[in-house]
MIDOSE-1310 file (N, C-alpha, C; in nm, 2 decimals, decimal comma, always signed):
residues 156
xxxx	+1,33/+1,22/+0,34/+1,39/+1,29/+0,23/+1,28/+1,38/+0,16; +1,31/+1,48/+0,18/+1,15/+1,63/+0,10/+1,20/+1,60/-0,04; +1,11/+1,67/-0,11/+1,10/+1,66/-0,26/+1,13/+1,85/-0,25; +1,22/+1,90/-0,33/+1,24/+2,04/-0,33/+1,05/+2,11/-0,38
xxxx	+1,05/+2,19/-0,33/+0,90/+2,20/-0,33/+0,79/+2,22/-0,25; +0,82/+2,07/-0,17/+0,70/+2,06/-0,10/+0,63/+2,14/-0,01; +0,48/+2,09/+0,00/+0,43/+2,19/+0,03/+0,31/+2,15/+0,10; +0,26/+2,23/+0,23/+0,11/+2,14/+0,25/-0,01/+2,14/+0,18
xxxx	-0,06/+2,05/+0,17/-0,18/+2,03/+0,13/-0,33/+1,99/+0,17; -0,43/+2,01/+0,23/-0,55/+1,94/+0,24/-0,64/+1,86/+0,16; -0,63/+1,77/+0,20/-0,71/+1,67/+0,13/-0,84/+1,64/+0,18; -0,96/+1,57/+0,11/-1,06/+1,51/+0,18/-1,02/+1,33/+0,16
xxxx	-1,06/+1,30/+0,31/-1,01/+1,12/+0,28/-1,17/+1,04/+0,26; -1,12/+0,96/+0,26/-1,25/+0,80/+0,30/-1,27/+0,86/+0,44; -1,18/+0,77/+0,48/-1,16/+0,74/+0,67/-1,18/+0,82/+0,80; -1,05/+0,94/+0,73/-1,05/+1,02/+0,86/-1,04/+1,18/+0,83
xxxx	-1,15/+1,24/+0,75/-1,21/+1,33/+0,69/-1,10/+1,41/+0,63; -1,11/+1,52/+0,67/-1,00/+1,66/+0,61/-0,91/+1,66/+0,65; -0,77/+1,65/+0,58/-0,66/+1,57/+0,69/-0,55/+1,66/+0,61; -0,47/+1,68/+0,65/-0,34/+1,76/+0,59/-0,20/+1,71/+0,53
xxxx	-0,18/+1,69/+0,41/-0,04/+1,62/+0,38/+0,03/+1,73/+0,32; +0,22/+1,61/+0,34/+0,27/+1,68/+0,25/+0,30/+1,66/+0,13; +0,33/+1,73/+0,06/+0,32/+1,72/-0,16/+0,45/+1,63/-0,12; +0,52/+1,60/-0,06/+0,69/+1,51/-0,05/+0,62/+1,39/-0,02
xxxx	+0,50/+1,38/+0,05/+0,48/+1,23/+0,09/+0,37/+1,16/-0,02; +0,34/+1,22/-0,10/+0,26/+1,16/-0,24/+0,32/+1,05/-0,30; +0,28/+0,89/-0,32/+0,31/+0,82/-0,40/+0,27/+0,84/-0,55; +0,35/+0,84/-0,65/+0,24/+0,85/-0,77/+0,30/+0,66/-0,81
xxxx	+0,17/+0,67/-0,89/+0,15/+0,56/-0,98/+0,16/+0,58/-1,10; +0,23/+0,57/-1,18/+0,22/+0,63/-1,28/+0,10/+0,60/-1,38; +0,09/+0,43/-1,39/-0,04/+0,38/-1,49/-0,17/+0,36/-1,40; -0,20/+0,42/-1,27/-0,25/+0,42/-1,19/-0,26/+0,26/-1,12
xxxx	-0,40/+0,21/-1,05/-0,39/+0,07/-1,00/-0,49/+0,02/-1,09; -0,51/-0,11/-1,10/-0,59/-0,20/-1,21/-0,74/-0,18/-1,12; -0,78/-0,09/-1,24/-0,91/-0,05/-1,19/-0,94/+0,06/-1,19; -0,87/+0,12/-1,13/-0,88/+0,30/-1,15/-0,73/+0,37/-1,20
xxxx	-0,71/+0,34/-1,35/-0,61/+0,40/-1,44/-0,61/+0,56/-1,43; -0,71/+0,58/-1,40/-0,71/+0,73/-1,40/-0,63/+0,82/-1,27; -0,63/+0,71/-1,18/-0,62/+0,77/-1,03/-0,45/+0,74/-0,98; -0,38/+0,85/-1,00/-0,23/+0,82/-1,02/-0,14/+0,83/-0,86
xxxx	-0,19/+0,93/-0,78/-0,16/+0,99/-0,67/-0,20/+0,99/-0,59; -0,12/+0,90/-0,49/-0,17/+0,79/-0,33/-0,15/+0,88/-0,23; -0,16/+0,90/-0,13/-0,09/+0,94/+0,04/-0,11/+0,79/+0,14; +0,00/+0,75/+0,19/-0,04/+0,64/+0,28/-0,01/+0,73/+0,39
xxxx	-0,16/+0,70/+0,48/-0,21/+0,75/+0,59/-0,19/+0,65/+0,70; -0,18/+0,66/+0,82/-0,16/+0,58/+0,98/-0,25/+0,60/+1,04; -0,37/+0,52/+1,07/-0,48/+0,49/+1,13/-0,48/+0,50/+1,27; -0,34/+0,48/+1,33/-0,31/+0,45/+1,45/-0,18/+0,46/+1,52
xxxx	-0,13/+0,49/+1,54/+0,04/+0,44/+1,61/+0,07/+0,28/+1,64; -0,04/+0,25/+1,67/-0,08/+0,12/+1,74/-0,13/+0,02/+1,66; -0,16/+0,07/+1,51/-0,17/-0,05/+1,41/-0,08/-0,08/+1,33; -0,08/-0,17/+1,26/+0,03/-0,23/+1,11/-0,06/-0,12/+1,01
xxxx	-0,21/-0,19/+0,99/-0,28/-0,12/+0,92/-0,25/+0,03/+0,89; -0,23/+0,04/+0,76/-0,21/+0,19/+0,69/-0,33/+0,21/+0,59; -0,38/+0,34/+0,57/-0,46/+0,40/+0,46/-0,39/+0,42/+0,34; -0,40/+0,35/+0,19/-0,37/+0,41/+0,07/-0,49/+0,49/+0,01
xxxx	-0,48/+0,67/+0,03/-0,57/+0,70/-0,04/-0,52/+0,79/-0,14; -0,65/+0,80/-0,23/-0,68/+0,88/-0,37/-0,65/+1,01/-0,30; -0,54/+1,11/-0,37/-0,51/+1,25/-0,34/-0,65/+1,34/-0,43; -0,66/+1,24/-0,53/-0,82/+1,34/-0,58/-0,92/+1,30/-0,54
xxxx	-0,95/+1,16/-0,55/-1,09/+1,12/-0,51/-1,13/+1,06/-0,36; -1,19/+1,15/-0,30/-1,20/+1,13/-0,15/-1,25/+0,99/-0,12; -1,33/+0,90/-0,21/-1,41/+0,78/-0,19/-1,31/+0,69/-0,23; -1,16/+0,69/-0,27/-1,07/+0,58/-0,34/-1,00/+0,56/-0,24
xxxx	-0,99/+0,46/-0,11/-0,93/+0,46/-0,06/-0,94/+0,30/-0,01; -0,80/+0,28/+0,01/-0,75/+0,11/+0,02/-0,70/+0,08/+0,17; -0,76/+0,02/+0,24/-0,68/-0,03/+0,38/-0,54/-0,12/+0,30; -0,43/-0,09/+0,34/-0,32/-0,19/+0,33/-0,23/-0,20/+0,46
xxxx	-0,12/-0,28/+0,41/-0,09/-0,36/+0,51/+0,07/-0,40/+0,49; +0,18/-0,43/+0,57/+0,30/-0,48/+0,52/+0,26/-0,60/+0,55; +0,26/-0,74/+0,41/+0,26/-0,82/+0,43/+0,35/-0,92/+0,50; +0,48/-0,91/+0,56/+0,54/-0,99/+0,58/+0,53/-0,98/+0,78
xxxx	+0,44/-0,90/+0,79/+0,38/-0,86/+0,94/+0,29/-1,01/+0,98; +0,26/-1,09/+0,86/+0,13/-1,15/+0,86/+0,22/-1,29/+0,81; +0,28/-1,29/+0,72/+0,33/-1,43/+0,66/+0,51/-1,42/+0,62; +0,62/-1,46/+0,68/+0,74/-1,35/+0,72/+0,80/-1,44/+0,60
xxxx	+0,80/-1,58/+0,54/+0,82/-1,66/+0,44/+0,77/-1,58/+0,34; +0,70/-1,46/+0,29/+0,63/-1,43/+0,18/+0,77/-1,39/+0,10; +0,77/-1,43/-0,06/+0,85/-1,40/-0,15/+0,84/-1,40/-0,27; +0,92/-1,31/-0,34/+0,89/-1,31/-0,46/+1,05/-1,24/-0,55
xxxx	+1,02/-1,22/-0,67/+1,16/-1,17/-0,72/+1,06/-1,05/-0,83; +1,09/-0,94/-0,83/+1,06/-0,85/-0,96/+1,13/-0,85/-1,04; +1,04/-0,83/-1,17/+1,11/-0,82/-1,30/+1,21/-0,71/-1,36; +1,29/-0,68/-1,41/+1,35/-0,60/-1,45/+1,30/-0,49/-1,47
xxxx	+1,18/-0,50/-1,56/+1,08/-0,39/-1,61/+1,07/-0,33/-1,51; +1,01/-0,41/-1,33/+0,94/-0,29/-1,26/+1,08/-0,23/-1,22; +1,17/-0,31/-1,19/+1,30/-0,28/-1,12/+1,35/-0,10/-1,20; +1,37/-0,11/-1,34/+1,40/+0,01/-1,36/+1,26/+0,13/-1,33
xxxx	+1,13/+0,06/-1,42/+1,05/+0,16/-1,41/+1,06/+0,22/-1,29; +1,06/+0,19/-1,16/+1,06/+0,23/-1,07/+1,17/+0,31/-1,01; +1,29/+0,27/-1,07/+1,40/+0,34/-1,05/+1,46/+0,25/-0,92; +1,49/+0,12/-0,94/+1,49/+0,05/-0,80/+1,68/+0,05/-0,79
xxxx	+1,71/+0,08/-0,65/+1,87/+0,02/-0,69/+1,90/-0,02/-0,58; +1,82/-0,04/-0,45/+1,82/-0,11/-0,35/+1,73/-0,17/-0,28; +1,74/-0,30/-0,22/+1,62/-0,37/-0,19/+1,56/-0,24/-0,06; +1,69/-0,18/+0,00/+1,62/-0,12/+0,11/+1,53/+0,02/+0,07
xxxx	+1,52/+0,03/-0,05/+1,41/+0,17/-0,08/+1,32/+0,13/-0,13; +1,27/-0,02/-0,11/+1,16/-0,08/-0,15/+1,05/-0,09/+0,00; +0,93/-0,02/-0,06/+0,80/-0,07/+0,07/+0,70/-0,17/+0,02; +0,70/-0,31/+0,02/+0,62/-0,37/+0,02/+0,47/-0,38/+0,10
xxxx	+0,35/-0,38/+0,03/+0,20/-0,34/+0,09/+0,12/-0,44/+0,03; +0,03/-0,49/+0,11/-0,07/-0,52/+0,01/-0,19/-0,51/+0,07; -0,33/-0,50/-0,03/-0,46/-0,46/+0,01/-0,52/-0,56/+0,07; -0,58/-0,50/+0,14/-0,69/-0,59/+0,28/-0,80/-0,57/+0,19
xxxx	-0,91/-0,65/+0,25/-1,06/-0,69/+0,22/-1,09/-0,70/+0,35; -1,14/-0,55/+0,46/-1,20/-0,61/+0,54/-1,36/-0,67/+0,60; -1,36/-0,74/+0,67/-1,51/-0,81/+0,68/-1,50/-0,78/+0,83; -1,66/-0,81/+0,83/-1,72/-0,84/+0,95/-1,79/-1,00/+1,02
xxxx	-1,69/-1,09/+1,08/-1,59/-1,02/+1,17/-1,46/-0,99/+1,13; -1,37/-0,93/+1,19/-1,25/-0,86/+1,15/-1,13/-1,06/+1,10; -1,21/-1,14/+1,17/-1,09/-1,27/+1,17/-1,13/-1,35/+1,03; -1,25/-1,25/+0,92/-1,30/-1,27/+0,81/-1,19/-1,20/+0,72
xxxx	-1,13/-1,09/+0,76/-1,06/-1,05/+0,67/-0,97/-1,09/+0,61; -0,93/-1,04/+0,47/-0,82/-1,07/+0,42/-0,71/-1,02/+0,39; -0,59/-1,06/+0,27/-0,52/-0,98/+0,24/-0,45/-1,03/+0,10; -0,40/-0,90/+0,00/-0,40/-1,00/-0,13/-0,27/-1,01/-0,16
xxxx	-0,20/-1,12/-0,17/-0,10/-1,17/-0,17/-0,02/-1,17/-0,31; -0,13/-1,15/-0,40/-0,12/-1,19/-0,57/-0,05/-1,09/-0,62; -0,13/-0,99/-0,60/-0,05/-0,85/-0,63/+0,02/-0,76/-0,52; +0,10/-0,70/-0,47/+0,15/-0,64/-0,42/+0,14/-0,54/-0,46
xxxx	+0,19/-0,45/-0,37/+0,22/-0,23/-0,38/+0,35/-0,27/-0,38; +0,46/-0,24/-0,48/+0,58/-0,20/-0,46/+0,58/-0,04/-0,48; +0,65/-0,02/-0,36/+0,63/+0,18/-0,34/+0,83/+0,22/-0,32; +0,88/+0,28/-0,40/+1,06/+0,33/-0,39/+1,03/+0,43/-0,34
xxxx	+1,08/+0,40/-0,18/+1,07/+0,53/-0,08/+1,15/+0,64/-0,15; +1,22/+0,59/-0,23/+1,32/+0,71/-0,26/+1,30/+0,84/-0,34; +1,24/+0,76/-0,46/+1,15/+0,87/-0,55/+0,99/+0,90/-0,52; +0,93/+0,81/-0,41/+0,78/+0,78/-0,40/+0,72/+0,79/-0,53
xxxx	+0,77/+0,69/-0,59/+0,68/+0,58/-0,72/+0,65/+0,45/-0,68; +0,53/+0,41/-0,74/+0,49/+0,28/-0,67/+0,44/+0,23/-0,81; +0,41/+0,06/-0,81/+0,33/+0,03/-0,89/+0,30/-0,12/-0,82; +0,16/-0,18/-0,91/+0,13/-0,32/-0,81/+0,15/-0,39/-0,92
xxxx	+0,21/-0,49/-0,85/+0,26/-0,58/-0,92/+0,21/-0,71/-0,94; +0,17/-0,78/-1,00/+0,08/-0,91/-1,02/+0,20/-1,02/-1,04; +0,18/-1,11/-0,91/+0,29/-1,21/-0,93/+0,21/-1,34/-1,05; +0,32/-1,36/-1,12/+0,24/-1,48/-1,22/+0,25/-1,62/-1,15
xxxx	+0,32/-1,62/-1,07/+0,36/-1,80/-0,98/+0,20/-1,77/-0,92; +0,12/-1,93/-0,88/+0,02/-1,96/-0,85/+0,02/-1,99/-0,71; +0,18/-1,91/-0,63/+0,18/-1,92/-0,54/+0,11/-1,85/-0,39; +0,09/-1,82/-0,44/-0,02/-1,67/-0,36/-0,12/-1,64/-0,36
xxxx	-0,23/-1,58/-0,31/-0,38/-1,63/-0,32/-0,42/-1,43/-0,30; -0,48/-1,41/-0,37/-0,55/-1,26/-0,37/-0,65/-1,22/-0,24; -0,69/-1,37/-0,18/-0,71/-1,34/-0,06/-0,69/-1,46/+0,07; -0,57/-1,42/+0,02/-0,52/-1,49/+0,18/-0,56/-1,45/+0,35
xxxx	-0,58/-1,56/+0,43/-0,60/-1,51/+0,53/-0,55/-1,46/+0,62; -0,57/-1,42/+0,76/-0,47/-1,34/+0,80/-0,49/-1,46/+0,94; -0,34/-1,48/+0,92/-0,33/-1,62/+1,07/-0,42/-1,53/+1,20; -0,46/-1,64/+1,27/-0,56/-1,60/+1,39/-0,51/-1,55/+1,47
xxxx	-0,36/-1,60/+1,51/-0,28/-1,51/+1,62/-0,26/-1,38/+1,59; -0,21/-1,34/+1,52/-0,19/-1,25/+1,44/-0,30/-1,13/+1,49; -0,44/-1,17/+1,42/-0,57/-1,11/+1,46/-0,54/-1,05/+1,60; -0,58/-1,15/+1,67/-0,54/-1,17/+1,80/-0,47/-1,06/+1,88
xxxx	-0,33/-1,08/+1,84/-0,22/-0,95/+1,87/-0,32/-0,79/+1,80; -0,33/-0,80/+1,74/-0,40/-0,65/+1,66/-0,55/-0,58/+1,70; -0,61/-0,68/+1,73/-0,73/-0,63/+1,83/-0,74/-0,67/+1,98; -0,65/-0,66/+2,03/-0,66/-0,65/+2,15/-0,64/-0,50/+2,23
């Protein structure tokens, strides 16, 4: 679904240098992410055909850039319920215009990495508004692991 408008753009990334998006595929943030408030407007980038792994990057700052991940690729029992607040803020009116993401910590070796379960990216395909959400239940760990099969399947 285009945003009336859109338009190409070039960006500079982290990852995979001068890369071309469209102004329709921008997430904005509105209060940005905890940490960089200033930095409001994401592009999630595809590293691969062949990976889960997605890039969240900074549309301004070429060095802001987040490996994420759909978590339920990794842990399929993951759950939670959003609060009202994000539900409107976001403009939510179906579970299905919801993208669930969350940030990796990668290490060296790759079966070191993690993934953060505590907060989440809720991103509304619909409007591409996103915001992360900090679950308060102590059920989730900020850096959970990523099961070994799993690994396994992804680097091979």
């Amino acid at each position: 679904m285009g945003r009336k408008g859109a338009h190409l753009l070039i960006i500079q990334t982290k990852y995979l240098g001068e890369t071309e998006i469209s102004t329709d595929k921008i997430v904005t943030f509105e209060n940005g992410l905890p940490g960089f408030e200033e930095e409001s407007e994401f592009i999630l980038l595809d590293i691969s055909k062949d990976l889960v792994f997605q890039i969240l990057q900074s549309v301004k700052s070429p060095q802001l850039a987040f490996f994420v991940v759909n978590p339920y690729y990794f842990y399929d029992t993951y759950e939670f319920k959003l609060n009202d607040f994000t539900i409107e803020s976001l403009d939510i009116k179906d579970a299905k215009e919801v993208l669930v993401l969350s940030v990796m910590t990668l290490k060296e070796p790759f079966n070191d990495s993690t993934i953060n379960l505590k907060a989440p990216l809720i991103i509304n395909l619909e409007n591409r508004r996103g915001k992360q959400y900090i679950l308060e239940e102590a059920t989730y760990s900020m850096r959970a692991e990523i099961p070994a099969q799993k690994i396994e399947s992804e680097t091979e």
